[in-house]
C-alpha positions in Angstrom: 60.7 -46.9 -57.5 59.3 -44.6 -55.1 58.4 -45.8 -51.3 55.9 -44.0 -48.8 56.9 -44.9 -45.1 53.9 -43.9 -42.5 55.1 -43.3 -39.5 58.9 -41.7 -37.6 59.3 -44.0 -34.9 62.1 -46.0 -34.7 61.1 -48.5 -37.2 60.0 -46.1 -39.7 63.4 -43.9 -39.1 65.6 -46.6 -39.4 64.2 -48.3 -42.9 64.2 -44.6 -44.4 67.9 -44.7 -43.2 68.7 -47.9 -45.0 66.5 -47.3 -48.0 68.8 -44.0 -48.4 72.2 -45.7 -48.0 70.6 -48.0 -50.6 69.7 -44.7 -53.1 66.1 -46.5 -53.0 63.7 -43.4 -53.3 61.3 -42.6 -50.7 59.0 -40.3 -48.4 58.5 -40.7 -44.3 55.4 -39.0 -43.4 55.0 -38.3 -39.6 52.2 -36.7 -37.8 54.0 -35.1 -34.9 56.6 -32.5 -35.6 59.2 -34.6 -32.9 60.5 -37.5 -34.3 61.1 -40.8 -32.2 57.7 -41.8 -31.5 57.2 -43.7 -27.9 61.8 -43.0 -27.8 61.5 -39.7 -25.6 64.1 -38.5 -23.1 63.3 -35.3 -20.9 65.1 -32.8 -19.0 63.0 -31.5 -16.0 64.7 -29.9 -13.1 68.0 -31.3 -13.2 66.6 -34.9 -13.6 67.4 -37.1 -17.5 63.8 -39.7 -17.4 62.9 -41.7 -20.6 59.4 -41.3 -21.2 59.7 -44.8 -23.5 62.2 -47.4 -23.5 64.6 -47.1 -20.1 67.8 -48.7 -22.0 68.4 -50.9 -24.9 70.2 -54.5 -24.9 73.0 -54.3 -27.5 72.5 -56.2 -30.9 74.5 -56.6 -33.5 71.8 -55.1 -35.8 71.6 -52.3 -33.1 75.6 -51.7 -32.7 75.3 -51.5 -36.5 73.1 -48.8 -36.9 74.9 -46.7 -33.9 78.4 -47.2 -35.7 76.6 -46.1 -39.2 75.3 -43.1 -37.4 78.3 -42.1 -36.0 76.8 -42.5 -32.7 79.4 -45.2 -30.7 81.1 -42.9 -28.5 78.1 -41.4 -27.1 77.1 -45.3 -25.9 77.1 -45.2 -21.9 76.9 -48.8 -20.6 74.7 -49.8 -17.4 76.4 -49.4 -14.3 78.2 -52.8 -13.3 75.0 -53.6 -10.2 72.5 -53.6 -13.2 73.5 -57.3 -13.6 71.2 -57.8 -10.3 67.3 -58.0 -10.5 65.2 -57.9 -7.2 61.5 -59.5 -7.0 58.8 -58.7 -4.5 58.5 -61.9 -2.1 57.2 -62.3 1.3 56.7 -58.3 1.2 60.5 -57.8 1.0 62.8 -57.5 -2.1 65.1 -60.6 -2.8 67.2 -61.0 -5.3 66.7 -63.0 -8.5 69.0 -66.2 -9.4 70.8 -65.0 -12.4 71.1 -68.8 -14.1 69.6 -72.2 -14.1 72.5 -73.5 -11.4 72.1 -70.4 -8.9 68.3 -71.3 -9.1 68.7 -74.8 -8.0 71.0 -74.0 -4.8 69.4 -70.3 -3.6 66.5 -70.7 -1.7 64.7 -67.9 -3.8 62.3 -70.8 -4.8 60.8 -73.6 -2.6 62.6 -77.1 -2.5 60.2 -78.6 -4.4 60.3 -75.8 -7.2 63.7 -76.6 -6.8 63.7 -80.1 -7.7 61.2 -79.3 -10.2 63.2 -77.8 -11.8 65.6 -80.8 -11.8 62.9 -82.8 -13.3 62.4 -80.4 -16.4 65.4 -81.7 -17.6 63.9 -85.0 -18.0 60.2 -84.4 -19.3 59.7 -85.1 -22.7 58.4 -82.3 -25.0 55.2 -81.9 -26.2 53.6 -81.5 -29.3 53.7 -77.6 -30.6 50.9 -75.3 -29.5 50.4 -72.2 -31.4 47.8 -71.0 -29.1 49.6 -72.4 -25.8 50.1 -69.3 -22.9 53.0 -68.4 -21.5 51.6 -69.1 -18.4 50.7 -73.0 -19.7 53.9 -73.3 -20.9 55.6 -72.5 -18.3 53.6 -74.0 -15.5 53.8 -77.7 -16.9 57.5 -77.0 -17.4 58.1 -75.3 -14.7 55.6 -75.0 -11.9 53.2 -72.4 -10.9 55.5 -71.0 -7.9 58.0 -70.2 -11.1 55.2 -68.9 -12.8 53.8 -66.6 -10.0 57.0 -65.2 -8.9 59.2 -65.3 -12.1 56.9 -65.0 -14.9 54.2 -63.1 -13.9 56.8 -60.1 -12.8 59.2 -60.3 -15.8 56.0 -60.1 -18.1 54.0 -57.5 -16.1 57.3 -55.3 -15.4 58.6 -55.9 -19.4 55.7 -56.1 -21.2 53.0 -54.6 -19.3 50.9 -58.0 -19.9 49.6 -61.1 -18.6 51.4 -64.3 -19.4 47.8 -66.1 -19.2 46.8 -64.2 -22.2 50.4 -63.7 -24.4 51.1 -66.6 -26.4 54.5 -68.7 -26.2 55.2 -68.5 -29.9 54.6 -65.2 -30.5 56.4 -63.5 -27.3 59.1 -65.9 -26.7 58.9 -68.4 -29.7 62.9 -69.6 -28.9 61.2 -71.1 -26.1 59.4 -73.3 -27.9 62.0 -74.6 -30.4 64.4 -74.9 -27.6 61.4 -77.8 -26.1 61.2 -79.3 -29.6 64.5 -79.4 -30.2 66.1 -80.6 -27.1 63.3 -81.8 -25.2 63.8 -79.8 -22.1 63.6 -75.7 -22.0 66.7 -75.8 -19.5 69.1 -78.4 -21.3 68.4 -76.2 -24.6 69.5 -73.1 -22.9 72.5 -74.4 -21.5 73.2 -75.8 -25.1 72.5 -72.7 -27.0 74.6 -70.1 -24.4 75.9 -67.0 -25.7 79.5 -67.9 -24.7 80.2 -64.1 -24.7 78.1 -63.7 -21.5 74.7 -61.4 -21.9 74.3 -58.5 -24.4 75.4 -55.2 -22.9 72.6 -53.0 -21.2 73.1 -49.4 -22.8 71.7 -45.7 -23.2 73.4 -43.0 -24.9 74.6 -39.4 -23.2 71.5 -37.2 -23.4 69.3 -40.4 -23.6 67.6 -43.0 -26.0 66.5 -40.1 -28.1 69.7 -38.7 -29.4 69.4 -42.2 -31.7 65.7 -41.2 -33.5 66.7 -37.2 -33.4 70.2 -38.3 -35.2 68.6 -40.5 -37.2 65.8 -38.2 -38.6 68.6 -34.9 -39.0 70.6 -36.9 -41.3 67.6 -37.9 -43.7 66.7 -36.0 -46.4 63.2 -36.6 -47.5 61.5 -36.5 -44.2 58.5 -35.4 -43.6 57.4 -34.3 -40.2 54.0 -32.9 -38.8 52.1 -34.6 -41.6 50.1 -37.3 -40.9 48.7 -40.1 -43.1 45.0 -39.5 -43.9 44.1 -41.4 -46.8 45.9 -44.0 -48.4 44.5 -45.7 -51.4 45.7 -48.5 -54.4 44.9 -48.0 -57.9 43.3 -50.6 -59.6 44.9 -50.0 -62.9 48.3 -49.8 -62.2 48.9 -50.6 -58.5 50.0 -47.1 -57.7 49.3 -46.1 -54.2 47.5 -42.4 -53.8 48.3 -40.6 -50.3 46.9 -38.0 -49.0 48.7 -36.2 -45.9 47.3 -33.1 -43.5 49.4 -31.0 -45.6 47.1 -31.8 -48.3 48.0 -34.7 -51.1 51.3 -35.9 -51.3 53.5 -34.7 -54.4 53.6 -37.8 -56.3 52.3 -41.9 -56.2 54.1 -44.8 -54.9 55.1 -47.8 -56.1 55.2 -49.3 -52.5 54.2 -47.7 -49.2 55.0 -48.7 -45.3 53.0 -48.9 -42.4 55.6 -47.7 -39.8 52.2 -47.2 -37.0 51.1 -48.2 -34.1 48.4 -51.3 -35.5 45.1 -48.4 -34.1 46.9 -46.0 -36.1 47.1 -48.1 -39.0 43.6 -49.4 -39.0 41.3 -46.3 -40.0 43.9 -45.9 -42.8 43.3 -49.7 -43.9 39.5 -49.1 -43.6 38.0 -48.0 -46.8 39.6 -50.3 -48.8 40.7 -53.3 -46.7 38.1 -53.5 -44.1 39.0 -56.9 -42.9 42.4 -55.7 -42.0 41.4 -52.7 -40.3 39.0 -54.9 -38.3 42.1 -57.4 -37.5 44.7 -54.6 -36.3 41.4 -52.8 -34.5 41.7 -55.7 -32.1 45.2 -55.7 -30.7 45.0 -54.7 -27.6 47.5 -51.7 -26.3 46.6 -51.7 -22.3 47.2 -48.0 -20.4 50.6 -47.1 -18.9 51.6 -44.8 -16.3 55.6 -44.1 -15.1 55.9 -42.0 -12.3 59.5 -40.5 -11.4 60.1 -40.1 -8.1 63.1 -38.9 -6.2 64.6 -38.6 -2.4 67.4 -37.7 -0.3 69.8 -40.7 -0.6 70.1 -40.5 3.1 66.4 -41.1 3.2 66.2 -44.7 1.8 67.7 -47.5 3.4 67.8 -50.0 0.9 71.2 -49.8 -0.8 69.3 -49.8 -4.6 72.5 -52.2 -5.7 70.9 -53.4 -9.5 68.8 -52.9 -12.1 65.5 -52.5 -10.3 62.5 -54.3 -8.4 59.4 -56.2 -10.1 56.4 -56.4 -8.2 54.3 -59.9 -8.7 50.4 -59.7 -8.9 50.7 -62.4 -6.0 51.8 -60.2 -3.7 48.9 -57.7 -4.6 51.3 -54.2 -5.0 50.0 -50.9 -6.4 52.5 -51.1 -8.8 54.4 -53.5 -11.3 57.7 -52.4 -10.4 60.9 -50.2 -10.6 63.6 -49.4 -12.3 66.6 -47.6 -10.4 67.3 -45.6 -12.8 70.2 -43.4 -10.7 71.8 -46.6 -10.3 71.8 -47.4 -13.5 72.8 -44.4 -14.8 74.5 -42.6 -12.2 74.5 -38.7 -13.4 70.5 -38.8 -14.0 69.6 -37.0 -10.4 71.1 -34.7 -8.8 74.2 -35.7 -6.3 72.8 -37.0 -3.2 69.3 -37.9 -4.6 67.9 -41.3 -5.5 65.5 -41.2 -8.6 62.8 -44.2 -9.3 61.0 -45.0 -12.5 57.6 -46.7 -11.3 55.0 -48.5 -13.7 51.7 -48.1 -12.9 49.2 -50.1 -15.5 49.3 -52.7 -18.3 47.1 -55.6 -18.3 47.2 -56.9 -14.8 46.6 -52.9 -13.7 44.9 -51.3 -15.8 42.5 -49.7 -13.2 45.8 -48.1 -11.6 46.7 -46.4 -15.0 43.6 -44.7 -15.4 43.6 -43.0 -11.5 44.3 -40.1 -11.3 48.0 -38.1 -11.2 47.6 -37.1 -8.0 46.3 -40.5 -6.5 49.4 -42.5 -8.5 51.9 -40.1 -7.1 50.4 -40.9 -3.4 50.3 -44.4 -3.9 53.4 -44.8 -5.7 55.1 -42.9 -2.4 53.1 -45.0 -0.1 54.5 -48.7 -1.7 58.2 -47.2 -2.4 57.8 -46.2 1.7 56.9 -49.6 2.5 59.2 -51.3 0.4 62.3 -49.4 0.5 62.7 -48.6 4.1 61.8 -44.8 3.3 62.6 -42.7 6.4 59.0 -41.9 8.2 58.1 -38.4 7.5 59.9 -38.2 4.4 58.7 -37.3 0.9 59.8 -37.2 -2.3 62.2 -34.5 -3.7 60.5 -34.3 -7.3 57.6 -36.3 -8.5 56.6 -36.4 -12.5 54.3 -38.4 -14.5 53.6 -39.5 -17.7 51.0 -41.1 -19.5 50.3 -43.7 -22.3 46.6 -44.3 -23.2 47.8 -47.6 -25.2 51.0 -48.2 -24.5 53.1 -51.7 -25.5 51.1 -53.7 -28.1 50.2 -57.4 -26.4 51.0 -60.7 -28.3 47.6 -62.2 -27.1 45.0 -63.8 -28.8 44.3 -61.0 -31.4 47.6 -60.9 -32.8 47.8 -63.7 -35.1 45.2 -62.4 -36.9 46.9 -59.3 -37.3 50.1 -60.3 -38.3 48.5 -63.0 -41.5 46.2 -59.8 -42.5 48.6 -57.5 -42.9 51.2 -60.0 -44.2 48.6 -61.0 -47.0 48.9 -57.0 -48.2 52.6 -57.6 -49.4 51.8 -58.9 -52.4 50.4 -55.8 -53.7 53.1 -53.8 -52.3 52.0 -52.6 -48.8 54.1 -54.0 -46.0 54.7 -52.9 -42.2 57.5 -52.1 -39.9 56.2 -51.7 -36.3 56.7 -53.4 -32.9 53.0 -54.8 -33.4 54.5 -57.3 -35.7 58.5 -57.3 -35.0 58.5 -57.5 -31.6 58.1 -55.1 -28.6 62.0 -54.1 -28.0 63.9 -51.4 -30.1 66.9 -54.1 -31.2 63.6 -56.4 -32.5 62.4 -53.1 -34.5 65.7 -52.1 -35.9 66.1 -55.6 -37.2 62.9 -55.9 -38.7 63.4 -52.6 -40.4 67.1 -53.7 -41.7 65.9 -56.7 -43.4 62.9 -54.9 -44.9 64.9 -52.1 -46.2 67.4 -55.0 -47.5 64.1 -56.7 -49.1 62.3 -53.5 -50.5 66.1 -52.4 -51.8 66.6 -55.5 -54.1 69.1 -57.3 -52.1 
């Protein structure tokens, strides 16, 4: 049996991994000559920025894969401060309550939030929404102050969305079980604890892409800089035809693998599964900008002691937020220097995104001025952008549709492996791809 995987991103490295410790046969196909897709980590003037995913939260699925790949001494955890998360309130940074009891005695949220939150415990669940919003969920659990200045951030910041469009059960559907199961969101979570504390916040030394650029040296039928033009079944036998920019591919497949981002994967769908290509068409992948900005230490005040700052849209910022990254990962700016990661975009800010370079870089100055207690007169040390025209796919409205389309295509022997349908985080893709090598493989 012969498999065709479309696409060297993460998902699509990782099952051609599997499927090869497994002695399945296969092909990856991949239209840039860099593997990794969105997984990118630069050097630029003596500064280390991921151009995709900052860090990765430790799985076992992920910790797997390392170990396989040799790769567990080259983990570098988060520094010990990235345990603390700052949000934009009152136009001053203050930090987040780490846990259902530090939320009920900080005064982060009003007294009435507070005791709000008291009564979740005791409100009786109602019945399963599959088209219920974060936002709804969370505001007749929870309120709309937790909403405004906990949600709406974490979302923004994370996901680049808008939890009044993403739905409950497809962004967090643990949520939801947690309501049906135990009635109340909080007394589920305290039920459910990982007693081992949360999952370790990692990166590895030279970045997030030695993973994808290990991955893809050690497999051996790799294809990269050919891209997926035509892909077509055989009605007589079920074969599957593919035709790459190299011209077509060497042999037919018994099964092939969407491993694409879902507008990537839609003009390939077209000719002969229109309705498909029409469903993944629709998922929405909103612009992205990070801009990387660094100073003099000596020139900010705030001490920059955790993980980084989210910006809610209630307090009308420029930007969604920060990540600290030289305080995360001390080594990744030059001594003395401070170096941000801002995102400018997503859903909520999409305007932003689409300025341009030189207008982000201003503003993004401007609010980290403001907001960090910037010495007047200073300016950054080093400024760099880049640029997603669709970045992170959103679990709105249009994904349902996508996900029971392409799911109805397994049966004759095309399936997908992509954050579009696993989920948005690398430890959700790796999974995904484990279990679908595992499936594909007979086991």
């Amino acid at each position: 049996m012969a498999i065709a995987i479309l696409g060297g991103g993460i998902s699509g490295l990782t099952l051609a991994w599997y499927l090869q410790r497994a002695g399945v046969d296969y092909d990856l196909y991949e239209a840039s000559p860099r593997p990794g897709g969105n997984i990118r980590s630069e050097q630029r003037d003596g500064y280390l920025v991921e151009t995709g995913p900052n860090s990765l939260q430790l799985s076992e699925e992920l910790q797997e894969l390392l170990g396989g790949l040799g790769l567990s001494s080259q983990l570098q955890d988060a520094a010990a401060v990235s345990q603390n998360r700052y949000v934009l309130r009152q136009g001053r940074y203050q930090k987040l309550p780490s846990s259902p009891p530090a939320l009920l005695t900080s005064s982060f949220f009003s007294l009435n939030t507070r005791l709000g939150l008291v009564r979740e415990l005791f409100k009786p669940a109602q019945p399963a929404n599959p088209q219920e919003t974060l936002a709804q969920f969370f505001t007749r659990r929870f309120g709309s102050e937790v909403v405004d200045y906990a949600l709406n951030p974490f979302i923004s910041g994370i996901y680049a969305g808008d939890p009044a469009q993403l739905l409950l059960h497809k962004t967090f559907p643990q949520l939801a079980a947690l309501e049906q199961q135990y009635g109340s969101v909080i007394k589920g979570l305290m039920k459910t604890k990982n007693p081992a504390g949360r999952r370790r916040i990692v990166s590895l030394v030279g970045g997030l892409q030695t993973l994808t650029s290990t991955l893809a040296s050690k497999l051996r039928r790799a294809h990269f800089g050919q891209a997926a033009t035509h892909l077509h079944r055989r009605p007589n036998d079920g074969l599957w035809e593919l035709e790459t920019s190299a011209g077509p591919a060497p042999r037919l497949y018994h099964k092939v693998v969407v491993a694409l981002p879902a507008y990537a994967a839609a003009p390939l769908l077209q000719e002969q599964f229109p309705a498909v290509a029409a469903a993944l068409s629709h998922v929405q992948h909103p612009p992205m900008a990070a801009i990387y900005t660094a100073y003099n230490r000596t020139d900010v005040a705030h001490p920059l002691d955790g993980f980084g700052a989210l910006n809610p849209k209630a307090e009308t910022p420029y930007a969604a937020g920060s990540i600290w990254t030289s305080s995360i990962f001390p080594g990744r700016a030059p001594e003395g220097q401070v170096l941000f990661t801002t995102f400018v975009g997503g859903t909520q800010y999409a305007e932003q995104a689409r300025q341009p370079e030189a207008e982000q870089k201003a503003a993004v100055h401007a609010e980290l001025s403001r907001l960090y207690g910037i010495r007047a007169g200073a300016t950054p040390v080093w400024q760099y952008r880049y640029y997603w025209d669709k970045a992170i796919p959103q679990f709105d409205e249009h994904i349902g549709p996508a996900h029971a389309a392409i799911d109805g295509l397994a049966a004759q022997g095309l399936h997908v492996a992509a954050n579009w349908r696993a989920g948005v985080g690398v430890p959700d893709c790796v999974r995904q791809a484990q279990n679908l090598a595992a499936l594909l493989a007979g086991r």
